[in-house]
BAFIRO-663817 format. One record per atom (N, C-alpha, C): x, y, z; atom name; residue number from 0; residue in one letter. Coordinates in Angstrom, 3 decimals, m for minus. Example, Ala and Ser with C-alpha at 12.3 -4.5 7.8 and 13.67 -1.06 7.14 Angstrom:
<node px="13.190" py="m5.690" pz="7.800" site="N" pos="0" code="A"/>
<node px="12.300" py="m4.500" pz="7.800" site="CA" pos="0" code="A"/>
<node px="13.200" py="m3.300" pz="7.800" site="C" pos="0" code="A"/>
<node px="12.850" py="m2.250" pz="7.080" site="N" pos="1" code="S"/>
<node px="13.670" py="m1.060" pz="7.140" site="CA" pos="1" code="S"/>
<node px="12.900" py="0.030" pz="7.870" site="C" pos="1" code="S"/>
***
This chain:
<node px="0.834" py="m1.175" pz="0.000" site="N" pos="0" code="X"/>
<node px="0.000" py="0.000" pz="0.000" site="CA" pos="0" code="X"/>
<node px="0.882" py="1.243" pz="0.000" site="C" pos="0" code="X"/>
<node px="0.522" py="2.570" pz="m0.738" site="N" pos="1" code="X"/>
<node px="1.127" py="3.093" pz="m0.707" site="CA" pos="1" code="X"/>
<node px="0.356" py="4.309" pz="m0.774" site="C" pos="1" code="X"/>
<node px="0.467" py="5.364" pz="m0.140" site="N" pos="2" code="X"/>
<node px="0.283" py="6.547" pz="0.307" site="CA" pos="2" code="X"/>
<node px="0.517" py="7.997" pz="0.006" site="C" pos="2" code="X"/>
<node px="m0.359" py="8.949" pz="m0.438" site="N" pos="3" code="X"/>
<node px="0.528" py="10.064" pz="m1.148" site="CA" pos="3" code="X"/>
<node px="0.258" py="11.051" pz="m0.117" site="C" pos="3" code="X"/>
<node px="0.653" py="12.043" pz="m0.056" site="N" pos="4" code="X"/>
<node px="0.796" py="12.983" pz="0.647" site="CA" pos="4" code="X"/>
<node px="1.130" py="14.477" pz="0.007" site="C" pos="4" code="X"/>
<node px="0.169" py="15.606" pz="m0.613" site="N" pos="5" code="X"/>
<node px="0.076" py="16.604" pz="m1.137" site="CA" pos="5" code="X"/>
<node px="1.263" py="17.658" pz="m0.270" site="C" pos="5" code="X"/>
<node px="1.980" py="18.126" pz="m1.337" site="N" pos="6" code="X"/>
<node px="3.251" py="19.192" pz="m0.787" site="CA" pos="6" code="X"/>
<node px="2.531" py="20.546" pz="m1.446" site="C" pos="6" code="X"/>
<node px="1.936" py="21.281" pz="m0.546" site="N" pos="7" code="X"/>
<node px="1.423" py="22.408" pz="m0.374" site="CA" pos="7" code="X"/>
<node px="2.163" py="23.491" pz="m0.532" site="C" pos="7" code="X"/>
<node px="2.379" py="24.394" pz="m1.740" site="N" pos="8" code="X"/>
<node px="3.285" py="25.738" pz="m1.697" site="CA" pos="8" code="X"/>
<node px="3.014" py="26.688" pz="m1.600" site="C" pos="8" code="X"/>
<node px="3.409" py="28.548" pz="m1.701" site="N" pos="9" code="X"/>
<node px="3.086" py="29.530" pz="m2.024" site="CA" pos="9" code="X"/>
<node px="3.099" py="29.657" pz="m3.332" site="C" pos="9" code="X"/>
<node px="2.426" py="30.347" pz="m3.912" site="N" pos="10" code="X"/>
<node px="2.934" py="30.978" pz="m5.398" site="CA" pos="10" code="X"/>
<node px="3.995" py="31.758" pz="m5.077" site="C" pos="10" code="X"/>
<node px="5.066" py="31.560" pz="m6.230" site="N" pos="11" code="X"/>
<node px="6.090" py="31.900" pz="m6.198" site="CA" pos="11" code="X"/>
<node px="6.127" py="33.163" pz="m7.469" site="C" pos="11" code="X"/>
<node px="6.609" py="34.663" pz="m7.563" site="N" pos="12" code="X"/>
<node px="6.529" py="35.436" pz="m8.512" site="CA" pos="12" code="X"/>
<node px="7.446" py="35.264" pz="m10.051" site="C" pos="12" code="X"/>
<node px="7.081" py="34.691" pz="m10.860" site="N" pos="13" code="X"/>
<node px="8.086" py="34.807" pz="m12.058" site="CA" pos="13" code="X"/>
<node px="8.256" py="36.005" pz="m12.310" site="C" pos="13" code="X"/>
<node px="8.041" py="37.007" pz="m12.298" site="N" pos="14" code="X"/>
<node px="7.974" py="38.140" pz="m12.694" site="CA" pos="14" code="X"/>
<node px="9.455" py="38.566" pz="m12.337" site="C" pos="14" code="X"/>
<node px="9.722" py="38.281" pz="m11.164" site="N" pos="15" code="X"/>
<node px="11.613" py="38.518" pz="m10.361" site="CA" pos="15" code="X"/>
<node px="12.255" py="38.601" pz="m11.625" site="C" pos="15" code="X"/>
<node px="11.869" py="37.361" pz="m12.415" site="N" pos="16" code="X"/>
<node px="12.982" py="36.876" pz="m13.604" site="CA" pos="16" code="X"/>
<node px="13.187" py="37.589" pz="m14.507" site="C" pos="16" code="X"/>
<node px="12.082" py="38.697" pz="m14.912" site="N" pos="17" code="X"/>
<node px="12.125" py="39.268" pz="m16.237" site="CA" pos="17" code="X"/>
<node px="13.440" py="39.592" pz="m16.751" site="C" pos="17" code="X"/>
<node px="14.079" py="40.030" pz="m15.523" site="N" pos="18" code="X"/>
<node px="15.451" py="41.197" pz="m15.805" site="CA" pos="18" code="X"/>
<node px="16.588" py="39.837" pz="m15.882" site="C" pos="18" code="X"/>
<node px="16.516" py="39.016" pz="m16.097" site="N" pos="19" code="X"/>
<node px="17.428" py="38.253" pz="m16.146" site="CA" pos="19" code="X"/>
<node px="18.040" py="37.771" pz="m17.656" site="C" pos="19" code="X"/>
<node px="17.001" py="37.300" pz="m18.701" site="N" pos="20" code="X"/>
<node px="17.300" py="37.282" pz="m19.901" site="CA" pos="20" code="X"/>
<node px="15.846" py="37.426" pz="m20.376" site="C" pos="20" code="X"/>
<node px="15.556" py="38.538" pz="m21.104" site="N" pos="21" code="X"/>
<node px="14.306" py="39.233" pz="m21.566" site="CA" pos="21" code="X"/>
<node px="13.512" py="38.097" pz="m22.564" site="C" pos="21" code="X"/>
<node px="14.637" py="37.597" pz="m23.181" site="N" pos="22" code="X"/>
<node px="14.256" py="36.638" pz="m24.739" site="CA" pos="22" code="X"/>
<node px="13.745" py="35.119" pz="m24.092" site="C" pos="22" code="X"/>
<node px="14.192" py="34.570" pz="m23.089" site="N" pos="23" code="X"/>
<node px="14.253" py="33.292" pz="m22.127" site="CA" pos="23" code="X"/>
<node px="12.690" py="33.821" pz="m21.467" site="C" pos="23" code="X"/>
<node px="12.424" py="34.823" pz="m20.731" site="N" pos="24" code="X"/>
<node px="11.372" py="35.347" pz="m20.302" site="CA" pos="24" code="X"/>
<node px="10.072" py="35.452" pz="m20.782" site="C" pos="24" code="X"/>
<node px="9.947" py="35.723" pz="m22.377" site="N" pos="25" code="X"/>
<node px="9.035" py="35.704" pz="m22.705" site="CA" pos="25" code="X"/>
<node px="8.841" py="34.655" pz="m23.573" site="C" pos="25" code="X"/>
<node px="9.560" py="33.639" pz="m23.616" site="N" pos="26" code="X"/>
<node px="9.654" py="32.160" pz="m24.510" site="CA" pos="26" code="X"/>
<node px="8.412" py="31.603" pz="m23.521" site="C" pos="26" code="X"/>
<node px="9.036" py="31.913" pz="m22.011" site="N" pos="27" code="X"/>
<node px="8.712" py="30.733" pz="m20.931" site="CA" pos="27" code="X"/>
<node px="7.128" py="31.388" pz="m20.773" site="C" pos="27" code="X"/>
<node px="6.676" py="33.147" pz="m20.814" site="N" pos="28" code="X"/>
<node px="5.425" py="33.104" pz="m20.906" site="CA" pos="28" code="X"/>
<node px="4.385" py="33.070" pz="m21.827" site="C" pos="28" code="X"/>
<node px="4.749" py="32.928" pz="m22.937" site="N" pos="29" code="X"/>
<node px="4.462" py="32.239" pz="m24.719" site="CA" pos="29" code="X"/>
<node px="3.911" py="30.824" pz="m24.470" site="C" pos="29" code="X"/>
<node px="4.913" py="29.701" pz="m23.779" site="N" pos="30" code="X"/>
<node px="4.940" py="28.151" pz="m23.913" site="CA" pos="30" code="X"/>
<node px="3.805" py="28.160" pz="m22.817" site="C" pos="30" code="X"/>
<node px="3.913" py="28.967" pz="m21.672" site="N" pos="31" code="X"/>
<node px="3.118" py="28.547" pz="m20.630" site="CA" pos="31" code="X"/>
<node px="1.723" py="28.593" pz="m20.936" site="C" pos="31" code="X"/>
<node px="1.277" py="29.801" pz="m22.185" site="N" pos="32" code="X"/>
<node px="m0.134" py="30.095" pz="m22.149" site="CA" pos="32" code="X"/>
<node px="m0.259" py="28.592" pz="m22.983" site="C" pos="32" code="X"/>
<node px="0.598" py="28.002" pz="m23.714" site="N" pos="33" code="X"/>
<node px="0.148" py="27.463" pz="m24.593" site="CA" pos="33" code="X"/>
<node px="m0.345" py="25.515" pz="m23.859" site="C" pos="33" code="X"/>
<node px="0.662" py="25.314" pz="m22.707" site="N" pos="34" code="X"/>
<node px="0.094" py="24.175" pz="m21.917" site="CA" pos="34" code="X"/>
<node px="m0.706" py="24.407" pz="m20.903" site="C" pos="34" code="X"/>
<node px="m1.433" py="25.963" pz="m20.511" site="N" pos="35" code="X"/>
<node px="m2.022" py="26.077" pz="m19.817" site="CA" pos="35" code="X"/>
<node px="m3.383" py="24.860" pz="m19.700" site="C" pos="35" code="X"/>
<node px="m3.864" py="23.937" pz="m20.344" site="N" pos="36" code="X"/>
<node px="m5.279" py="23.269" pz="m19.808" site="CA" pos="36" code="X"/>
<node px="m4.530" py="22.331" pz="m19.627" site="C" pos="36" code="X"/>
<node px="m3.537" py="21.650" pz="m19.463" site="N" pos="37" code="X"/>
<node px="m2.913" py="20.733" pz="m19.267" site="CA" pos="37" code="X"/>
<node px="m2.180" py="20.637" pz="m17.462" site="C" pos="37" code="X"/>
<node px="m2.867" py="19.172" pz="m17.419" site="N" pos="38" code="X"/>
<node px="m2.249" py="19.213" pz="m15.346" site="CA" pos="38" code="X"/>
<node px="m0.864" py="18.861" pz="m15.593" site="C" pos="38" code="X"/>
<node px="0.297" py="19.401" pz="m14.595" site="N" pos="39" code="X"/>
<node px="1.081" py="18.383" pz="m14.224" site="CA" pos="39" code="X"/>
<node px="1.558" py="18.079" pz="m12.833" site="C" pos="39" code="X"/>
<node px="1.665" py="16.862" pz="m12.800" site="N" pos="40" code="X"/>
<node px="1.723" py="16.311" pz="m11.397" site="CA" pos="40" code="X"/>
<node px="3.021" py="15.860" pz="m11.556" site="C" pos="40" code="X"/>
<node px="3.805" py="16.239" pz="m10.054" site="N" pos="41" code="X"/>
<node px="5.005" py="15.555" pz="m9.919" site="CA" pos="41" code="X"/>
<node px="5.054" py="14.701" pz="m8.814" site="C" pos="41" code="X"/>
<node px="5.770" py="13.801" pz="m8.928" site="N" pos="42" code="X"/>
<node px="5.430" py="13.008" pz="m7.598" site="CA" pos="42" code="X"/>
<node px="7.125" py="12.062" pz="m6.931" site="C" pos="42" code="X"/>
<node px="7.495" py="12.494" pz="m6.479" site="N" pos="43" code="X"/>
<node px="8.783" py="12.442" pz="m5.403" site="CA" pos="43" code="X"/>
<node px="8.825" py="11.434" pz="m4.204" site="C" pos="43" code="X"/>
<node px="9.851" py="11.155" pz="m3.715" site="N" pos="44" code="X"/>
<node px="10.247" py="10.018" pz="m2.694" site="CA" pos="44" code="X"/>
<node px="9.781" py="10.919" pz="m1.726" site="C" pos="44" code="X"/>
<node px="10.411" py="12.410" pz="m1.607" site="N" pos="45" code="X"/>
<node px="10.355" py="12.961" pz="m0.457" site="CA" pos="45" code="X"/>
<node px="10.568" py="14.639" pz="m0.785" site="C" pos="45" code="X"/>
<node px="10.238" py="15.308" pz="0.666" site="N" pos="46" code="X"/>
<node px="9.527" py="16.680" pz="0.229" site="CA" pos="46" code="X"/>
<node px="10.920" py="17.817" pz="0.316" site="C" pos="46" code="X"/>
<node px="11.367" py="17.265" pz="1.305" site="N" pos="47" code="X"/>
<node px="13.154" py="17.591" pz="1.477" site="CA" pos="47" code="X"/>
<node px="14.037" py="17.107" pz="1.416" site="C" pos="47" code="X"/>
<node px="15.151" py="17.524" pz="1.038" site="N" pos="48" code="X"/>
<node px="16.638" py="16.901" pz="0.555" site="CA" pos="48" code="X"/>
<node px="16.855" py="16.191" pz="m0.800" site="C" pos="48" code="X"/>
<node px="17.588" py="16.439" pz="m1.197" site="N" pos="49" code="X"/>
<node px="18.076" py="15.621" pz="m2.928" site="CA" pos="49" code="X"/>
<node px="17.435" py="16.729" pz="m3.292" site="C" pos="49" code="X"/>
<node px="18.020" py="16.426" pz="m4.737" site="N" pos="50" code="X"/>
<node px="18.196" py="17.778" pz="m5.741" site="CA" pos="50" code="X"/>
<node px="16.651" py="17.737" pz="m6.908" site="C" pos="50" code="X"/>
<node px="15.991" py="16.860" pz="m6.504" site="N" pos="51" code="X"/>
<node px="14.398" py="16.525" pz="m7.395" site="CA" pos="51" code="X"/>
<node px="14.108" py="17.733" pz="m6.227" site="C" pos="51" code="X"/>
<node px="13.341" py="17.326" pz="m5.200" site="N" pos="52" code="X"/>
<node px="12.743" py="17.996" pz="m3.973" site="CA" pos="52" code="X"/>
<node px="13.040" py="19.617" pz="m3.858" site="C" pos="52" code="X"/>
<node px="14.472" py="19.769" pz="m3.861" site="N" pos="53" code="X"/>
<node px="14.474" py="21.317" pz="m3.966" site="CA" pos="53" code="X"/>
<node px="14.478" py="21.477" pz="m5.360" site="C" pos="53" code="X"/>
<node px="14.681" py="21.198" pz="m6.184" site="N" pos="54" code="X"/>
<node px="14.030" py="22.031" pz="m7.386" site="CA" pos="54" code="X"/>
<node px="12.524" py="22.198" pz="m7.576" site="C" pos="54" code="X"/>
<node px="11.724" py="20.909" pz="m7.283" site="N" pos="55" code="X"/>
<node px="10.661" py="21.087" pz="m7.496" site="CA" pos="55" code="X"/>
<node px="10.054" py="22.100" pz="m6.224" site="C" pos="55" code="X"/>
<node px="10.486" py="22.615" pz="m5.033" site="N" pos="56" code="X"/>
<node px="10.084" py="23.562" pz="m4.261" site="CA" pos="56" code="X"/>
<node px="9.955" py="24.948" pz="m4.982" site="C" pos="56" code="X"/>
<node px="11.091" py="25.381" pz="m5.784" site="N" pos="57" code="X"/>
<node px="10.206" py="25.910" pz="m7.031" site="CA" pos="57" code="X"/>
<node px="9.844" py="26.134" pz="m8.145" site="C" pos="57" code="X"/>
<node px="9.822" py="25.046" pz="m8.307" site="N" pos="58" code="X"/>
<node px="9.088" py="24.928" pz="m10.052" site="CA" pos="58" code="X"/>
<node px="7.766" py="25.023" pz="m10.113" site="C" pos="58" code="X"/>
<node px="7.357" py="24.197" pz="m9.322" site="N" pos="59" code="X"/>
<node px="5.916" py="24.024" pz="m8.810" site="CA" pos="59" code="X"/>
<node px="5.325" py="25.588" pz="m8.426" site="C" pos="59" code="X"/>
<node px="6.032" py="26.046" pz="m7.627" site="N" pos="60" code="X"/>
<node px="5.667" py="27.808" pz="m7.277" site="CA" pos="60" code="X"/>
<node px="5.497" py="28.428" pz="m8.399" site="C" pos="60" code="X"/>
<node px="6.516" py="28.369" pz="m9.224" site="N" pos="61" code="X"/>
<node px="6.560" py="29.027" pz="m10.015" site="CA" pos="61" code="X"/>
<node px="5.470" py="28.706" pz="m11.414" site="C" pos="61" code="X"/>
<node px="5.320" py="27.268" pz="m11.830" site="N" pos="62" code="X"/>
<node px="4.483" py="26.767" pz="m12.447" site="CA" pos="62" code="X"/>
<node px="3.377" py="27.350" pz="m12.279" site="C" pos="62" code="X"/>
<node px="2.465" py="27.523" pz="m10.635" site="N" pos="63" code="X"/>
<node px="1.290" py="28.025" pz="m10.905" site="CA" pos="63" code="X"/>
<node px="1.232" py="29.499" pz="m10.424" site="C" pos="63" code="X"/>
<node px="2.514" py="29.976" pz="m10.645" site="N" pos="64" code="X"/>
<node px="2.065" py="31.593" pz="m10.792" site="CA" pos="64" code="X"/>
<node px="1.960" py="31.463" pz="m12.394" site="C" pos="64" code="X"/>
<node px="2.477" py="30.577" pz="m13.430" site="N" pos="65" code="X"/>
<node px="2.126" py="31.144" pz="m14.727" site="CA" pos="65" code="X"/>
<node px="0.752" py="30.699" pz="m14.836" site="C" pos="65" code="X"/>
<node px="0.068" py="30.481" pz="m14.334" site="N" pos="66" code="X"/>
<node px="m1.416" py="29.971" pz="m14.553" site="CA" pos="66" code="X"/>
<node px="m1.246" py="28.389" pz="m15.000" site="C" pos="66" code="X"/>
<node px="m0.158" py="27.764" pz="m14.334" site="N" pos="67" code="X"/>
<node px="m0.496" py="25.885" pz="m14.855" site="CA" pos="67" code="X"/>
<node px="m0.971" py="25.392" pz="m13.539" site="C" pos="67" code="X"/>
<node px="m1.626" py="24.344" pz="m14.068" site="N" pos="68" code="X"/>
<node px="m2.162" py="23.685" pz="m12.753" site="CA" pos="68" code="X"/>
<node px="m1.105" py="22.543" pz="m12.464" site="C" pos="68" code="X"/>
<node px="m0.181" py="22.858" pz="m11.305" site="N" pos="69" code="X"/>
<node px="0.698" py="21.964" pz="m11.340" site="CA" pos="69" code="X"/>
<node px="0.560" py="21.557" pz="m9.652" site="C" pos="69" code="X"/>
<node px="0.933" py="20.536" pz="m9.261" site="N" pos="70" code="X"/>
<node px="0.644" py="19.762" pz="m8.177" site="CA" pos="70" code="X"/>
<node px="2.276" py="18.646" pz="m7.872" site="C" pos="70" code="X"/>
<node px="2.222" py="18.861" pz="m6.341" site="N" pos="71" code="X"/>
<node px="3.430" py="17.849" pz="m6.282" site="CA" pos="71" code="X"/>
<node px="3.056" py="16.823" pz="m4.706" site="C" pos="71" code="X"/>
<node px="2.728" py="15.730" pz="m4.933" site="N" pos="72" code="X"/>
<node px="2.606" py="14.709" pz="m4.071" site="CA" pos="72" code="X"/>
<node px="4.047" py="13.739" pz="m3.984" site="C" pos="72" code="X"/>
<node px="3.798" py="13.265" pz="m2.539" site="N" pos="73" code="X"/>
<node px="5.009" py="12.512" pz="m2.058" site="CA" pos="73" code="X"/>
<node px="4.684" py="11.194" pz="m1.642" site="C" pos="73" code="X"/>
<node px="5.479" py="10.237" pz="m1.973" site="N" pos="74" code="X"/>
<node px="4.660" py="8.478" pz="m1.658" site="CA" pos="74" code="X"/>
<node px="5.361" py="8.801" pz="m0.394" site="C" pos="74" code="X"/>
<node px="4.474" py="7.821" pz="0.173" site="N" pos="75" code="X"/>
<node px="5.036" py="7.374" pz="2.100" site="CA" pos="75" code="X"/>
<node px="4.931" py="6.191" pz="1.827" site="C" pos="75" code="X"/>
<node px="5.579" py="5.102" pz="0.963" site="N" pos="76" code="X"/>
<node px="5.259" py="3.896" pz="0.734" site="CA" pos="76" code="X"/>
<node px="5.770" py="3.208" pz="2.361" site="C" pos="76" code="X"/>
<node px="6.325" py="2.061" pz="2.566" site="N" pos="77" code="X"/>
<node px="6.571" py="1.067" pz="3.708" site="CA" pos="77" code="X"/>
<node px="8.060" py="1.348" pz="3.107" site="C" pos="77" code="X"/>
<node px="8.549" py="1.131" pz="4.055" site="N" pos="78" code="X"/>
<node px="10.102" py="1.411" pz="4.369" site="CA" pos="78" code="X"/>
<node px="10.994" py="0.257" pz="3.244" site="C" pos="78" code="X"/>
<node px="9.907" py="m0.614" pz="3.690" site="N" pos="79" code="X"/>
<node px="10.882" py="m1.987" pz="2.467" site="CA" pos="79" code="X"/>
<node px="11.179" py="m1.182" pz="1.307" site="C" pos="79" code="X"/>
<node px="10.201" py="m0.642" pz="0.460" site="N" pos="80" code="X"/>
<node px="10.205" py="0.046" pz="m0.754" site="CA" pos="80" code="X"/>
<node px="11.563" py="0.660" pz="m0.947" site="C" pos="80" code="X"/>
<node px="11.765" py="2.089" pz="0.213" site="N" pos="81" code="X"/>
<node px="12.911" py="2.490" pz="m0.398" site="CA" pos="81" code="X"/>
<node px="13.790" py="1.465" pz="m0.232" site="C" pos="81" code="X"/>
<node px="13.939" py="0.383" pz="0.875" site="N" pos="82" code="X"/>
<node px="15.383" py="0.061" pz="0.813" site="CA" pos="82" code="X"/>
<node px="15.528" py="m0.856" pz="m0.430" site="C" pos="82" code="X"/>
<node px="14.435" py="m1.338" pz="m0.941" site="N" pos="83" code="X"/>
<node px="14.685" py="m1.886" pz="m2.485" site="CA" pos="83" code="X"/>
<node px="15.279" py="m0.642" pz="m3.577" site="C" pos="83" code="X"/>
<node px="14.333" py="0.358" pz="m3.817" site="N" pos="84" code="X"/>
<node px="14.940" py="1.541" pz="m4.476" site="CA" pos="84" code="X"/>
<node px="15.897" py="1.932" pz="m4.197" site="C" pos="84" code="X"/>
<node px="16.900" py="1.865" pz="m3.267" site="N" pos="85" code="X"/>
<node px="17.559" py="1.745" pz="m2.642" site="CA" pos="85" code="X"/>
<node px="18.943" py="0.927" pz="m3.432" site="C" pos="85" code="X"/>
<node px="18.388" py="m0.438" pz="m3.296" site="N" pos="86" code="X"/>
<node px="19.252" py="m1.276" pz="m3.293" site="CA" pos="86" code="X"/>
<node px="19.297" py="m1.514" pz="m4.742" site="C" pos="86" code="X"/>
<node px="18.193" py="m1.036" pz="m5.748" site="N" pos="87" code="X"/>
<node px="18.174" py="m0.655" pz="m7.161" site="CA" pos="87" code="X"/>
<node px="19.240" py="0.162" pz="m7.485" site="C" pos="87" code="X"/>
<node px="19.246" py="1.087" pz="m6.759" site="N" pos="88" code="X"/>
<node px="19.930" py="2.799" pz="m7.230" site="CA" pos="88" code="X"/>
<node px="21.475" py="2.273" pz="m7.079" site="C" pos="88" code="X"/>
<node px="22.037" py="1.213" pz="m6.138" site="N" pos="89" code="X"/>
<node px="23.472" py="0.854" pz="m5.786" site="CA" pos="89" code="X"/>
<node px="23.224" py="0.002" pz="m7.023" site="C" pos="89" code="X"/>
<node px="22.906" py="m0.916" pz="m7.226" site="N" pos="90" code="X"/>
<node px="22.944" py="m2.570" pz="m8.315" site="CA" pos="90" code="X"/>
<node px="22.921" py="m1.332" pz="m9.658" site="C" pos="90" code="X"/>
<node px="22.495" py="m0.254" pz="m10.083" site="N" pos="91" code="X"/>
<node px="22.579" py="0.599" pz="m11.426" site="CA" pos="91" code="X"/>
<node px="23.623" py="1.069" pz="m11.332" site="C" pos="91" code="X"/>
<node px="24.389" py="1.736" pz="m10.063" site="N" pos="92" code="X"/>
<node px="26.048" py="2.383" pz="m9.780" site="CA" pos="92" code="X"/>
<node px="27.115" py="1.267" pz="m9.580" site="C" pos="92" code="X"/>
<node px="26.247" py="0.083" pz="m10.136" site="N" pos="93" code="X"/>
<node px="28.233" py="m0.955" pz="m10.320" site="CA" pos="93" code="X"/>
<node px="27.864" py="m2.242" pz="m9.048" site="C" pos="93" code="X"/>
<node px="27.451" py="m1.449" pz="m7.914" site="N" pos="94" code="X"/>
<node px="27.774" py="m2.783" pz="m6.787" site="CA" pos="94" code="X"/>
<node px="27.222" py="m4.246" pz="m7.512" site="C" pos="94" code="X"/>
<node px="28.015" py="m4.977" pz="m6.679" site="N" pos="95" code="X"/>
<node px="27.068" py="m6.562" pz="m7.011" site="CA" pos="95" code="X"/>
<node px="26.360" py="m6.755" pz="m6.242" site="C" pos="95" code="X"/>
<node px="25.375" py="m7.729" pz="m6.957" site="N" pos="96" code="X"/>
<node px="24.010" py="m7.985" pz="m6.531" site="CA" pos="96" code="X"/>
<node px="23.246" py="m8.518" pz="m7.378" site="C" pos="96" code="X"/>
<node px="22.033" py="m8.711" pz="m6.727" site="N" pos="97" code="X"/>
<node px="20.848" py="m8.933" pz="m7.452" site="CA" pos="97" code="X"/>
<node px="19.107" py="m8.739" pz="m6.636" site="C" pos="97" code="X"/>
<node px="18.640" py="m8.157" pz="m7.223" site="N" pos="98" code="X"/>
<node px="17.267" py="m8.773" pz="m6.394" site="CA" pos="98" code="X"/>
<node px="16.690" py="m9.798" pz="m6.354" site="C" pos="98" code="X"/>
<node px="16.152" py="m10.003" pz="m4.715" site="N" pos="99" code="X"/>
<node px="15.577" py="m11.348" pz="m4.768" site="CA" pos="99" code="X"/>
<node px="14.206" py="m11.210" pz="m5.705" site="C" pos="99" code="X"/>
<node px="13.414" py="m12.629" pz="m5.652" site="N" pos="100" code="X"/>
<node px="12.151" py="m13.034" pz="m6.069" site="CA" pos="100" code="X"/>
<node px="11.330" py="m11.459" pz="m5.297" site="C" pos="100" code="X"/>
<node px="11.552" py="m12.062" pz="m3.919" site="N" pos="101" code="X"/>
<node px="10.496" py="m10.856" pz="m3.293" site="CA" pos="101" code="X"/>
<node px="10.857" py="m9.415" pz="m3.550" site="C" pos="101" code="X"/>
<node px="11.937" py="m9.040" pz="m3.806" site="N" pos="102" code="X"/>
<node px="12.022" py="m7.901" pz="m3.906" site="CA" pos="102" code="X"/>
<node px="11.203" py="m7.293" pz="m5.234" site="C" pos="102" code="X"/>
<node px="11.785" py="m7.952" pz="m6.084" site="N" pos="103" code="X"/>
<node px="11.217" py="m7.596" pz="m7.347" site="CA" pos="103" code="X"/>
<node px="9.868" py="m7.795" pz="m7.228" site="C" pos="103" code="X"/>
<node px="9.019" py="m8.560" pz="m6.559" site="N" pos="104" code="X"/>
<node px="7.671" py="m8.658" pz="m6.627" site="CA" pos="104" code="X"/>
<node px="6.890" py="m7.697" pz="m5.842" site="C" pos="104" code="X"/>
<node px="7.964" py="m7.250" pz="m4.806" site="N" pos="105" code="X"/>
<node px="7.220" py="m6.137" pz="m4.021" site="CA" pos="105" code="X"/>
<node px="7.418" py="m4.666" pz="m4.645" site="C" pos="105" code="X"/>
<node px="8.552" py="m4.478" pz="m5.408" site="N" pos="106" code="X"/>
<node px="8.821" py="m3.031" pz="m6.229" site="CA" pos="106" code="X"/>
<node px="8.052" py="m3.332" pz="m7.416" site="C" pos="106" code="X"/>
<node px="7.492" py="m4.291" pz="m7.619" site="N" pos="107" code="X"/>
<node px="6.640" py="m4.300" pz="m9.004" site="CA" pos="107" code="X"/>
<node px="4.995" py="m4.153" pz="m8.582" site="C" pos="107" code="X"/>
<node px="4.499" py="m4.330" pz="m7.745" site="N" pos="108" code="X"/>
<node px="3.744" py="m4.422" pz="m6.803" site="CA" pos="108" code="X"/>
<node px="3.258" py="m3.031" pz="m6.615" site="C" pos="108" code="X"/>
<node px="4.142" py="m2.327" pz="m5.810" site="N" pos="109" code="X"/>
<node px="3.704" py="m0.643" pz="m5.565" site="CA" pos="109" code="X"/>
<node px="4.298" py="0.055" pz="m6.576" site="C" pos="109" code="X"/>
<node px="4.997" py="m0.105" pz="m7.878" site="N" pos="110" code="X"/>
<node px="5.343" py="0.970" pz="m8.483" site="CA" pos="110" code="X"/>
<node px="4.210" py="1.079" pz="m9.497" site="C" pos="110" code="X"/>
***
């Protein structure tokens, strides 16, 4: 079973950005009108730490100051989960290994 949990933000002002690169600025409020009816949902291990989590702290802000409907939920799966994702993320960086039967049946299971 697995569990989501809505990460609640402020709107964040794009507007700060204008003065930064004028041509980048108005690309990003051009594209935005144009996926405006479109949701996007992001959905993360966790709400702090790692470099997904703080970026999406503000993208997401910033997303629905351009008028997108954007949303970011967090799984609270059972602890086994990460330490399989976990033990995925090492077995993709080289270590040896393998997953067991159960593992794989339980990360196939909740993903």
């Amino acid at each position: 079973m697995v569990d989501f949990g809505e990460i609640k933000l402020p709107i964040r002002d794009f507007s700060t950005y204008e003065g930064l690169n004028q041509q980048i600025y108005n690309q990003v409020l051009i594209l935005s009108k144009k996926i405006a009816a479109k949701r996007i949902v992001h959905i993360n291990s966790t709400e702090n730490g790692g470099g997904v989590a703080e970026m999406l702290q503000a993208q997401v802000a910033l997303e629905k100051n351009l008028g997108l409907e954007s949303d970011w939920y967090v799984i609270h799966p059972q602890f086994e989960f990460f330490a399989i994702t976990k033990k995925i993320h090492n077995l993709l960086q080289g270590q040896d290994g393998d997953l067991t039967n159960w593992e794989k049946r339980k990360y196939l299971n909740i993903s």
